[in-house]
TORKOLRO-491184 format. One record per atom (N, C-alpha, C): y, x, z; residue in three letters. Coordinates in steps of 0.05 Angstrom, whole numbers, plus 5000, padded with zeros to 4 digits. Each point is the difference from the previous one (the first is absolute). Example, Ala and Ser with C-alpha at 12.3 -4.5 7.8 and 13.67 -1.06 7.14 Angstrom:
! TORKOLRO-491184
488652645156Ala/502449825000Ala/502450185000Ala/502149934986Ser/502450165001Ser/502249855014Ser/
END
This chain:
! TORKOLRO-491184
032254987715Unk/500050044972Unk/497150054990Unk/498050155014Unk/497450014995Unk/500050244984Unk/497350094997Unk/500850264991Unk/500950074972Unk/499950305001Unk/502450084987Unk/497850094973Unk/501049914972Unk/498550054984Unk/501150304982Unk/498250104988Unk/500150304984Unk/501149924970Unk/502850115000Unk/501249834972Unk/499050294986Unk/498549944978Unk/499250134970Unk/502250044984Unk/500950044976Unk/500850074983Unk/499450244972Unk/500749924979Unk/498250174979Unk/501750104980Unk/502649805005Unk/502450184974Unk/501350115009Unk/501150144989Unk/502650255018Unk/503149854985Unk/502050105018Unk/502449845001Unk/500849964974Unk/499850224981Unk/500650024974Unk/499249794986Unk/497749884995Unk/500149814989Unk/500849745004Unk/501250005030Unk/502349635002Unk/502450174998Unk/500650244998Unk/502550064993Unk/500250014966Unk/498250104991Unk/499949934969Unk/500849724982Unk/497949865020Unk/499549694989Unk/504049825011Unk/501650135017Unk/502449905009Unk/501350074972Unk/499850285006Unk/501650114972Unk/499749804971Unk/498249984999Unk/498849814969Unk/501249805002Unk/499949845021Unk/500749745000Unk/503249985006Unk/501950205008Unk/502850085009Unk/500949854977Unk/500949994976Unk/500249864978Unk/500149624997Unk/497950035012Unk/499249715010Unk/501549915024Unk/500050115016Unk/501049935029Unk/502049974990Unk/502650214985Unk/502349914992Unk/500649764983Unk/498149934986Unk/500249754980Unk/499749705022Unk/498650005018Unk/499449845018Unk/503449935018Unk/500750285004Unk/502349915018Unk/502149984983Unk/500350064971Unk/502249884983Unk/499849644991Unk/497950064998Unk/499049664991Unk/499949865011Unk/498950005029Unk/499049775017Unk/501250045026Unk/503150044998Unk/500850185037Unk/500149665015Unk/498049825005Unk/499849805018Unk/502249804993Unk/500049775015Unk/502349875008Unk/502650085017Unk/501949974986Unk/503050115008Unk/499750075034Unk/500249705007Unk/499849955033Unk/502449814999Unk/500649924981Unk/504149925006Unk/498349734997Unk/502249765006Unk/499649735009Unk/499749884967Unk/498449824990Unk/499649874980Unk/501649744998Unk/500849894986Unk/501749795005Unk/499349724986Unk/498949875013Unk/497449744994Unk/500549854974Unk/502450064988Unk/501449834976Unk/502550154993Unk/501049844969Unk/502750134994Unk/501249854985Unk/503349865011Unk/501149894986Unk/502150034981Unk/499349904970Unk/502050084978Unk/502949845003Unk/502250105000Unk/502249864997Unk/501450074982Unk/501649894968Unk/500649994991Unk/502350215002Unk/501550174987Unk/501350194997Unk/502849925007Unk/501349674982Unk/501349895003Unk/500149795027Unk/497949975006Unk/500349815032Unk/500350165023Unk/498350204998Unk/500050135023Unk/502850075012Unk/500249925035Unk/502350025011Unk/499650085022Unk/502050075026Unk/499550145022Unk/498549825019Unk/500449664998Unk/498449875016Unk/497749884987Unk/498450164984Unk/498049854976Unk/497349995027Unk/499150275016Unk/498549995012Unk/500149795020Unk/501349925012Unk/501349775033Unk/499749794977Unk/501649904977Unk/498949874980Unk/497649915003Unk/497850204990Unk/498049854987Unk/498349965036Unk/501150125025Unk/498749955016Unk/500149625012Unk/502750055001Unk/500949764996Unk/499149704994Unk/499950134973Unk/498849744974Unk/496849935014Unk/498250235005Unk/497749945005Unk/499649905025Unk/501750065023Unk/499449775021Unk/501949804999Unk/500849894984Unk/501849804987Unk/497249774988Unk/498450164976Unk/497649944993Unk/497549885027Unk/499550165012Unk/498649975027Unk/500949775014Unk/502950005005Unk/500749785020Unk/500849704983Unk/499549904978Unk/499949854980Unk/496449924994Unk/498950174995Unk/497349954987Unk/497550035018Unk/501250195023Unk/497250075028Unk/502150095025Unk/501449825010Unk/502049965016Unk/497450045032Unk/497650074995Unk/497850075030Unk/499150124994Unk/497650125017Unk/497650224992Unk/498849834988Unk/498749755014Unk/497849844991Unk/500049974974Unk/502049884989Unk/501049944968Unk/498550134985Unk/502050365010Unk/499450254986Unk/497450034988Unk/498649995027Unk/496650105005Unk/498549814979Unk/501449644999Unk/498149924992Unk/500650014970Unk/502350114990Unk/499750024969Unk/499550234990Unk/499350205024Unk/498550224985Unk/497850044998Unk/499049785028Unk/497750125014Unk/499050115018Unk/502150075012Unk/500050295021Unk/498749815024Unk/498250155017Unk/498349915022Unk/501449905025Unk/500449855016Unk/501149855024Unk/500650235017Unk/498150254998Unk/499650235026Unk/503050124989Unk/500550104974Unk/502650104989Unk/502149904988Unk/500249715003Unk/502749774992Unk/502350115017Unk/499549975020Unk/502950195008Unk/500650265008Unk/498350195000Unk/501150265001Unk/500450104968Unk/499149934979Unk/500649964973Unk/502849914995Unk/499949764998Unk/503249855000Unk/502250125006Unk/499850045035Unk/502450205016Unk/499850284990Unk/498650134989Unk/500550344994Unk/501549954976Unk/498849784973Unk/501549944980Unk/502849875000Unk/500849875019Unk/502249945007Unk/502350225007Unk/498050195024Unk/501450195004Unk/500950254987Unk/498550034976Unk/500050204984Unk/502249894977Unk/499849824996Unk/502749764978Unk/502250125014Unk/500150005022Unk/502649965016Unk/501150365001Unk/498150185008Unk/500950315001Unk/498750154978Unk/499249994987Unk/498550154971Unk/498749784976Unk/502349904997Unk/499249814976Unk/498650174974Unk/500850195003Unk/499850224970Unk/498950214999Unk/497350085002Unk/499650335001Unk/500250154981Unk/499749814970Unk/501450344987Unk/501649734965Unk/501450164987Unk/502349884984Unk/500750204984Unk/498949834969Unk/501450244981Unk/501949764985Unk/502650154997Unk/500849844986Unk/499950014979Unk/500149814977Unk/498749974978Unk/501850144981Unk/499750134980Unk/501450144972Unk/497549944979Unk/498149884999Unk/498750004981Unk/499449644997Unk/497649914999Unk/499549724988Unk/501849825006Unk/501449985036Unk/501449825007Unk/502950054991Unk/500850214997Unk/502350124990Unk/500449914968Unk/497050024985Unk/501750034971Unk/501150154994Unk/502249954972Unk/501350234984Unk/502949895004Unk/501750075011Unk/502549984998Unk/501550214992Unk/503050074999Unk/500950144982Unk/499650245017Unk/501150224991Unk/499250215021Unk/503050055019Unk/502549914992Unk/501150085021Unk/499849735020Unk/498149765005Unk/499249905019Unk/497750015014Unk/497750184987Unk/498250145012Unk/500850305022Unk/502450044986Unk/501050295020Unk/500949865017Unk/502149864999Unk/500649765031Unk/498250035017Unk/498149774991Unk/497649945020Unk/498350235013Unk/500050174979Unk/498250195012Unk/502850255020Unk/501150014993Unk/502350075020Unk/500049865032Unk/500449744995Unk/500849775015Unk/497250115018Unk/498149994993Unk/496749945011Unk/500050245018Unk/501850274995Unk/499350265013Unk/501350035025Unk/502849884997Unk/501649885020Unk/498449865021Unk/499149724988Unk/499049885020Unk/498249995013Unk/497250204987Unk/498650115017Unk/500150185021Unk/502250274993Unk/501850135016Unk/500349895020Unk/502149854999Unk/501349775020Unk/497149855024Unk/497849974987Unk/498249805013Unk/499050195020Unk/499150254992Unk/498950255018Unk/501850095017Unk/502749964996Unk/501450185022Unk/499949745023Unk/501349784993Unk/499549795013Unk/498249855013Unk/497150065001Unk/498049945002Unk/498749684992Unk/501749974982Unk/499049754985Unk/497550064975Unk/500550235004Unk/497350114978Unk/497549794995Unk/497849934973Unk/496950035015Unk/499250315009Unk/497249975006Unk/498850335002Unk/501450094980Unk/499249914970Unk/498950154981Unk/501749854972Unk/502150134991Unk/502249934977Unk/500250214974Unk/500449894985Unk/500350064963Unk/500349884989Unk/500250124966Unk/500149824987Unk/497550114980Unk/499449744980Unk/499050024978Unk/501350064972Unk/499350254987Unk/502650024976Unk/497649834977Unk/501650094974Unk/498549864980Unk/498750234988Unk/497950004989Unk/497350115005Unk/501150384978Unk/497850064978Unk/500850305003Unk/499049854958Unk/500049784993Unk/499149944974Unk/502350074987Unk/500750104977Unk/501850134985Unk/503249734992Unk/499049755003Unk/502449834997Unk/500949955027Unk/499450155020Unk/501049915024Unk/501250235010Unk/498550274998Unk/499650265011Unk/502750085006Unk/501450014998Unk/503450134997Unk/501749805018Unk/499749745008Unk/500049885009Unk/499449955033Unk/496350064994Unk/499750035034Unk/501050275004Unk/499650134992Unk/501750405010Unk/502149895012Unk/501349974979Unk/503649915015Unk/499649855036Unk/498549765005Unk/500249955006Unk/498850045022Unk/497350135009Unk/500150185013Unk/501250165011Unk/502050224974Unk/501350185007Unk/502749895022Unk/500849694993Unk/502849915011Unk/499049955023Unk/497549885014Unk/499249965027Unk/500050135015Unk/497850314994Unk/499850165014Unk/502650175005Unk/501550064979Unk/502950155012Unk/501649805009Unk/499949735002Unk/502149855008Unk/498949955042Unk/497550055002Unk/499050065026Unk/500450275014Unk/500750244977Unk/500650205013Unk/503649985006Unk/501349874987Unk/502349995001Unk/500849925026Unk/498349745006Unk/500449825031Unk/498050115022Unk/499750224993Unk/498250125029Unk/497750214995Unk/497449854992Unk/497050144994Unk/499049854989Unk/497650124979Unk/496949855011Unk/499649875017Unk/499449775007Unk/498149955029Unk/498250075001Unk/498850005011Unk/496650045008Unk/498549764990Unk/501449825004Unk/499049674980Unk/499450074974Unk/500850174981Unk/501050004981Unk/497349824982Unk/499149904979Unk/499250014985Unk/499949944971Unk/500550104974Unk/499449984981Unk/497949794983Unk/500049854978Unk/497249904987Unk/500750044963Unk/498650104994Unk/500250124974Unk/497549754985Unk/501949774981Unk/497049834996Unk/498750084970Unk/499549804992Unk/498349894970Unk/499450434992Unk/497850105013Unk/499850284996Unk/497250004981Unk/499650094981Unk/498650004984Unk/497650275000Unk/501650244995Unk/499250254996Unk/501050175023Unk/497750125003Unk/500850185027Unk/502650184989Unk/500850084969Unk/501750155001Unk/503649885004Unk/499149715004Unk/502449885013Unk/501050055030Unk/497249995014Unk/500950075030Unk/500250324996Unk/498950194994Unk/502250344992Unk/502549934996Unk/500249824981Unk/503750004989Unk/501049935026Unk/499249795017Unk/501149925019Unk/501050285031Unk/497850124997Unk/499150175018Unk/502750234988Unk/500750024978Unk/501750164994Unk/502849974999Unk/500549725002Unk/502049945009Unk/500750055024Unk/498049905017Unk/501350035034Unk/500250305000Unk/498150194983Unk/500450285012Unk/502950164995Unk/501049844979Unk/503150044981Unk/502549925025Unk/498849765002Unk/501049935030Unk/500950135019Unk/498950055012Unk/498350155029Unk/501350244994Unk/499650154977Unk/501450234992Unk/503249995002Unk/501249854984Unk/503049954995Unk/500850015034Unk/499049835017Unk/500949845017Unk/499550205026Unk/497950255003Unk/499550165011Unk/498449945032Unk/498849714992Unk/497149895011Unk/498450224999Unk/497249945028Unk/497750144987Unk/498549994983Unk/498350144986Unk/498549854982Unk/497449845020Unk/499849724975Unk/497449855008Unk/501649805014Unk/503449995012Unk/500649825018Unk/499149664991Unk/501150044973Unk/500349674988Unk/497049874998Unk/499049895009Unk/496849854993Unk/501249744984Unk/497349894993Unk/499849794978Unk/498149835000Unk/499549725000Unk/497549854994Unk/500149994966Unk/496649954993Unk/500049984978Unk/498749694993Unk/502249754977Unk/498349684998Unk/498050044975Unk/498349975009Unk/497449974983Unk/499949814986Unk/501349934977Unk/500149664989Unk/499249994973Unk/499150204997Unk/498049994963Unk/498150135000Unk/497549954981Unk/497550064995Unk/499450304994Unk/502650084985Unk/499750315009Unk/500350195016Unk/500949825024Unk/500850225018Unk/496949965017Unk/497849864988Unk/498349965027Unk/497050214984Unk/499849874958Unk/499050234993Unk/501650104971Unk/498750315001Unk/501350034983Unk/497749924970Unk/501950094975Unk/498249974976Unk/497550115002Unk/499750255015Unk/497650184996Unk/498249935022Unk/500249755017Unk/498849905021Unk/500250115024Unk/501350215009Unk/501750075020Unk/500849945022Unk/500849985027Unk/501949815012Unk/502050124998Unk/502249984988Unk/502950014989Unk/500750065036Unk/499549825011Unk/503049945032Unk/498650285013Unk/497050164999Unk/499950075019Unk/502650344988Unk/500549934968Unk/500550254986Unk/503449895016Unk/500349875002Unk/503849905005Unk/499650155028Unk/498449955022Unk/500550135024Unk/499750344994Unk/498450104989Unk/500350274998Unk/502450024982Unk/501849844983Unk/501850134989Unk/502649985010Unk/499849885028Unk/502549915017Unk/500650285025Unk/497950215001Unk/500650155008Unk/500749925036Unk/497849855000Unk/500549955027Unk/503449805017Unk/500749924974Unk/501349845010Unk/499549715003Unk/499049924989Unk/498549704994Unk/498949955031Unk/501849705011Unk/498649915022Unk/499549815004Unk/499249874977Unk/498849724995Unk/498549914972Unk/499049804994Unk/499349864974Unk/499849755011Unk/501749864983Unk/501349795002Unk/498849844975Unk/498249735006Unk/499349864976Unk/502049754994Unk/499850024972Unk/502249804989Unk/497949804988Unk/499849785014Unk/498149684997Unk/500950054977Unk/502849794983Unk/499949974985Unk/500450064973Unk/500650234996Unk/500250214981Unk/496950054985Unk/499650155027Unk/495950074992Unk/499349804983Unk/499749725019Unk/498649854993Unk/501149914980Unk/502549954987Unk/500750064978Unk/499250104964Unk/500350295019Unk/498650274982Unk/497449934990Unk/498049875014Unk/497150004999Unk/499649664989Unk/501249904995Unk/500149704987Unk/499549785020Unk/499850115024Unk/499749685016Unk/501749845002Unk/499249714991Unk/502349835001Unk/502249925022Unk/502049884991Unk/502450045021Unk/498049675019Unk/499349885002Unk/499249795021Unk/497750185019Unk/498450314989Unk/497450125029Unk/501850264997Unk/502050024997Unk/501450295012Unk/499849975036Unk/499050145002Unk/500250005034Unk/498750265007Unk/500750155021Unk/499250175008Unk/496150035021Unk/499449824992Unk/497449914996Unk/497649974981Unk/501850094983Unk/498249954970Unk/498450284997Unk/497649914979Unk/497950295012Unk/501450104979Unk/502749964983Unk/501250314989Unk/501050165021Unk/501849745010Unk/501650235025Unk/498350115023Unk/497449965012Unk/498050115007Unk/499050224993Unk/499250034976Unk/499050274983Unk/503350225009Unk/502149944991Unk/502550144995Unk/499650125036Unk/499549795011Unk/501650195029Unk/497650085011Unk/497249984993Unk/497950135009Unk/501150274994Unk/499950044970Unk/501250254992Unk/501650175013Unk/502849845000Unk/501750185015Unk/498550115032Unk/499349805014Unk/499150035028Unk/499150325003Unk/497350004975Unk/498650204993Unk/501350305001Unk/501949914982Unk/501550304990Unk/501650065018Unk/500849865022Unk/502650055013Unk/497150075029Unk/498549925001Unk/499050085025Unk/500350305012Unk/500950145019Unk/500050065016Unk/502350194984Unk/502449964986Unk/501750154993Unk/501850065009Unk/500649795024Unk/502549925008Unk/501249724981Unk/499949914979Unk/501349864989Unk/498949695003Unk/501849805016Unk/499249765001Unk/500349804984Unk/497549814993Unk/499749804981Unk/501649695016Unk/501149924984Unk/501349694999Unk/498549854992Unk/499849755003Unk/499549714985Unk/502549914987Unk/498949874990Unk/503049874981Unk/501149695016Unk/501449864987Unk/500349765016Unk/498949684985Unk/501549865014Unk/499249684989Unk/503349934986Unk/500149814972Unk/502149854994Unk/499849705003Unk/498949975019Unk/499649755013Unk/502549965020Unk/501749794994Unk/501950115035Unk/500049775008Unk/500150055032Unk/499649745023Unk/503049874995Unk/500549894990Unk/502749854995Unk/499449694986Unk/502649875011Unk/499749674988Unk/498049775027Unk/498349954982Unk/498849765038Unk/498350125020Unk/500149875009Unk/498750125027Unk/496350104985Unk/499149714986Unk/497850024996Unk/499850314975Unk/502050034982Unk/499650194991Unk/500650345008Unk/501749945022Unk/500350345014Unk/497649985026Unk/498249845002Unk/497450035022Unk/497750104969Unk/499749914975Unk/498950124986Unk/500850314990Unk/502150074994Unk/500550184996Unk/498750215022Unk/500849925026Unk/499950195026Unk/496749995001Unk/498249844992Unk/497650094998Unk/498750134987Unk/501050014976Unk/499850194977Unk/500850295008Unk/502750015005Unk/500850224996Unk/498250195036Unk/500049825016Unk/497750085022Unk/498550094997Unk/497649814988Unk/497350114986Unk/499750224979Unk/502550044983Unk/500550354984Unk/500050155017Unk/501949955022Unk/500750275019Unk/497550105017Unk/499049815021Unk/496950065009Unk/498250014983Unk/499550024971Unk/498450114980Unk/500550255002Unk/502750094990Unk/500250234997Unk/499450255020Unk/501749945027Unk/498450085020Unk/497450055013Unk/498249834992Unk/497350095006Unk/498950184971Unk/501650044979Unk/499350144977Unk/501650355010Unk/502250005024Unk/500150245007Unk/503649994977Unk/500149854995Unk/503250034982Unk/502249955026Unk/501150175008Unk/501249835030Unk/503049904994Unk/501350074974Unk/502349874991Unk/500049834976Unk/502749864993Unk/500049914979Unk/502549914996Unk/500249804977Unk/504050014995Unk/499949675017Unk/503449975007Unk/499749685010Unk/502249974969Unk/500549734996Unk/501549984985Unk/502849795003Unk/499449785019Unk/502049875011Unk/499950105031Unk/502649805023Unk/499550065020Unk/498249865015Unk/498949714986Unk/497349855015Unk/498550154999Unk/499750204976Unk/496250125004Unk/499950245030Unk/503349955012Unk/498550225024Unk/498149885025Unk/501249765001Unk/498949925024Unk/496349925002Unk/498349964963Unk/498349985002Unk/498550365002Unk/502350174984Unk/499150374997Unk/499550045032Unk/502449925018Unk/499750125030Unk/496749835018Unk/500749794988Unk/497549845018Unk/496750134988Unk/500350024977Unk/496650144991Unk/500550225004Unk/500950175010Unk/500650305012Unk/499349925020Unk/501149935015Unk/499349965031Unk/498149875003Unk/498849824993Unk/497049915000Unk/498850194994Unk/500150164979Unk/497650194990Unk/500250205031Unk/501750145003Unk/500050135027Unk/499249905031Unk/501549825001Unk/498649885027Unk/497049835006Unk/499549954977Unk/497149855001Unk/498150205006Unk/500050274992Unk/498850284998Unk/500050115031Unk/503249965012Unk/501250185012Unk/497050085023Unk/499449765025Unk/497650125021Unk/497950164983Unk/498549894984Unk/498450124985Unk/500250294997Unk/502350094981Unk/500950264992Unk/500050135025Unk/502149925024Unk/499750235010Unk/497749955023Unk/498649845001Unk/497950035021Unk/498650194993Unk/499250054964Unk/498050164981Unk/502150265014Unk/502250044987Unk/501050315006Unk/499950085031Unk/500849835019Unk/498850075015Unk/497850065017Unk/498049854987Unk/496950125006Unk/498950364982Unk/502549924977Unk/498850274992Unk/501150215012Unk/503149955009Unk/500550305017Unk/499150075021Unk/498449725020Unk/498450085030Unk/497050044975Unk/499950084983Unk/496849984993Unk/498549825011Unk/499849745009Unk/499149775012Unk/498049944972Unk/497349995011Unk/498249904971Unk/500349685002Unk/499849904980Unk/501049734997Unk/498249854974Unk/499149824996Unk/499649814974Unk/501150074972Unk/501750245000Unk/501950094974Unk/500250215013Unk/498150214968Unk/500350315011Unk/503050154982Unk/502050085013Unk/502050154980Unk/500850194996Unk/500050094969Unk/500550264995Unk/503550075002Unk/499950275003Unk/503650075003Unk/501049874976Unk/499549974970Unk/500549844981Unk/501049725007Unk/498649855019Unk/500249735004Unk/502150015025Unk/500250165022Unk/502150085018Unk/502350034986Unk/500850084981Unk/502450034977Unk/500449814997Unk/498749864995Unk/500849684977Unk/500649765029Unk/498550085022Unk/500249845019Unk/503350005011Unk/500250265008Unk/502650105001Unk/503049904980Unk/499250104971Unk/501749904984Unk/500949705008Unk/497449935001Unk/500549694997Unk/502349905029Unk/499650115014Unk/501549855028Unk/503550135002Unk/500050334981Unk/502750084998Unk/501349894974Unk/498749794986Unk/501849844974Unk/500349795012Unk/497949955030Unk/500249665010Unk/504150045010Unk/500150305021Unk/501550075008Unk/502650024987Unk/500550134984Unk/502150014980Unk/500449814997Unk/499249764991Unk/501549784990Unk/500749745007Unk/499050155039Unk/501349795017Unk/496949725002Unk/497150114995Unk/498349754995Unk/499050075033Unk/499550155006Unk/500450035035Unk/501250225012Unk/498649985019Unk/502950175025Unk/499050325005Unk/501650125009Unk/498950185014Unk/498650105020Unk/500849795014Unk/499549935032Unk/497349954998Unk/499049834992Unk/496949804987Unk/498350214996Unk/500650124976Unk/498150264983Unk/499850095023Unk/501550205018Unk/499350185024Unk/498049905012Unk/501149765012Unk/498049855018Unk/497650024994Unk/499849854964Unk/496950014995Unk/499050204996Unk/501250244993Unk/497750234991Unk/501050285022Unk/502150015024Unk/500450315001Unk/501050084991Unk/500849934974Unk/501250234988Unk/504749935000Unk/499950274995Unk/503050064994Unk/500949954967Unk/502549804994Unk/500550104976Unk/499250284984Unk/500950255014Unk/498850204984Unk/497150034999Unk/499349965022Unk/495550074991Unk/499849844978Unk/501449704998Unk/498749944977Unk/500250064978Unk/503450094997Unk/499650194980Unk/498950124993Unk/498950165024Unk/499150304994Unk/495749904985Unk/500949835012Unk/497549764985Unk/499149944964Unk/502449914995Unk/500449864983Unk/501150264968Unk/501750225015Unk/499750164985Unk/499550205007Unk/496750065008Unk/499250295010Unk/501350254981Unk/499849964987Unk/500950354973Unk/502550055001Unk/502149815009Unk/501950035011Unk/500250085022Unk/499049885024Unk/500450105023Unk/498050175024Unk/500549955022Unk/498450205018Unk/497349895004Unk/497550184997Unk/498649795012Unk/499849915022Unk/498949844997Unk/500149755037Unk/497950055011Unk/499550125030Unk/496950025006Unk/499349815009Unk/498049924995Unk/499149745013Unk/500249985028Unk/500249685019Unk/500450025018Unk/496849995013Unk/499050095025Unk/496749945014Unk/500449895016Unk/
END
């Protein structure tokens, strides 16, 4: 160790006990505001189903349809690769995970629709459906036909609708307590939100809820769809969404952008609506911003482009709707909506490209940083997080293995956790 040096000092304890005290205030605002990322699994996309379609085989359905799509329009890897692009090194471990994932998790998360796709029908066929919907989600969870991650969308909290989504709400969630529980899937989407004092009203319902029903409080969470110009600023130049997350009281666990609404709201014409446009750029920079480190995760929105009809036009679609998805991904948005069942097989293949093209890289880096190995790329624990993250979202969604990750870096599913969300978990000592 060499010798031992004479440590000085000049303040007495009182004043870092003072200066704690001062800032105690702060420290609590820090851990109300910003308590990290959940740690729970993110779910790469989300499909809307119609209130009225939706049925017990809608998920096997739309898995179905899309390798139905596949074996019609890219019936090989090669095909695949060459109408996306994808490199010769990943034509078929791409293809086969997407194949395989069609076949056992067509669906990771599913709200069924009560709002745009739904429409206005009378209300005692909105109580049906939304009845019918609580049932059959019920039914999907005990069964294990579930996706991860199931809800519905009501119709929003605007005064010609308002009485409306309540009800309907209200008929879901007690028609799920009737057939069992909550799942743990559960999720909620509260859209077209304007004023943060919409998401309070919202927030007061579930607590009305929760109350009646003799839940804990806080059980019910909620995403919030970002699809108008006020929810991104307000009149007084503001950001309106970051005021919706503090008024959700910590239930809010998403922001969800609505392509074509926004782009709507803000006059872009209906031929450059796309979730590409530097409106919808500005909109989800924003959100990204406000939602950073709250826990609350940001969405992309989707494409109404659908791979359907000739061959030559569902290989354009699938390039399009590709090239959104690996946009968005390297922009850090890691979900978004699909809207038919073709757009899964191009959503699963640019997932899995974005992950496995990374994969040696990432963990060669994390593992040089836990042996401290100096290397060509110096990394801070900041970039160890993100390295981490990155290989437990590759994980979750089936873009590689378990087995692999070990191999390449050492590590255990949990270290990387414990990686990926240090403030959550233990620290990891490095290995020497």
């Amino acid at each position: 160790m060499g010798q031992q040096e004479k440590v000085a000092t000049s303040l007495a304890g009182a004043v870092s006990e003072g200066i704690s005290a001062s800032l105690a205030p702060v420290d609590a605002e820090l851990a109300r505001h910003y308590p990290g990322d959940p740690g729970t699994r993110q779910p790469i996309h989300t499909v809307y189903v119609p209130g009225d379609v939706f049925a017990a085989g809608t998920i096997r359905s739309w898995g179905d349809q899309a390798l139905a799509a596949l074996d019609e329009h890219a019936p090989d890897a090669a095909t695949f690769a060459r109408v996306l692009g994808i490199g010769d090194e990943l034509a078929a471990p791409v293809y086969d995970r997407v194949r395989a994932k069609l076949a056992a998790e067509p669906v990771e998360d599913l709200r069924v629709d009560f709002e745009d796709g739904f429409g206005v029908r009378s209300d005692e066929e909105e109580d049906q459906a939304a009845a019918r919907a609580a049932r059959l989600v019920s039914e999907a969870f005990a069964s294990g036909t579930n996706a991860p991650y199931m809800g519905i969308r009501m119709k929003c909290m605007e005064s010609n609708v308002r009485d409306r989504g309540i009800r309907t709400t209200d008929i879901f969630l007690s028609g799920l307590l009737e057939h069992g529980d909550l799942p743990d899937g559960l999720v909620l989407t509260l859209p077209k939100v304007t004023y943060a004092e919409q998401v309070s009203a919202f927030v007061e319902l579930l607590e009305a809820f929760e109350t009646t029903r003799g839940l804990p409080p806080g059980r019910i969470g909620f995403e919030i769809q970002i699809e108008t110009s006020q929810s991104i600023v307000a009149s007084d130049g503001t950001a309106t969404v970051a005021r919706m997350i503090e008024a959700s009281k910590g239930r809010a666990t998403g922001l969800h952008y609505g392509t074509f609404d926004y782009s709507a709201c803000v006059g872009v014409s209906a031929a450059y609506q796309s979730s590409d446009h530097p409106a919808a750029d500005h909109a989800k920079a924003i959100m990204q911003v406000a939602a950073a480190g709250t826990g609350v995760r940001v969405s992309d929105g989707s494409t109404n482009v659908l791979p359907i009809g000739t061959t030559e036009h569902v290989h354009e679609a699938w390039k399009l709707h590709y090239g959104l998805t690996r946009r968005a991904l390297a922009r850090a948005y890691y979900q978004g909506w699909d809207m038919h069942p073709a757009h899964l097989p191009t959503r699963y293949a640019a997932v899995f490209t974005f992950y496995r093209e990374g994969l040696e890289t990432a963990a060669a880096r994390l593992k040089a940083y836990v042996a401290k190995i100096e290397g060509d790329v110096m990394d801070e624990p900041a970039t160890a997080k993100a390295l981490a993250g990155y290989l437990v979202r590759g994980l979750d969604c089936g873009a590689v293995g378990a087995e692999e990750v070990t191999a390449l870096t050492g590590l255990t599913r949990a270290e990387l956790d414990a990686f990926a969300i240090p403030r959550r978990s233990a620290t990891l000592t490095a290995k020497v």
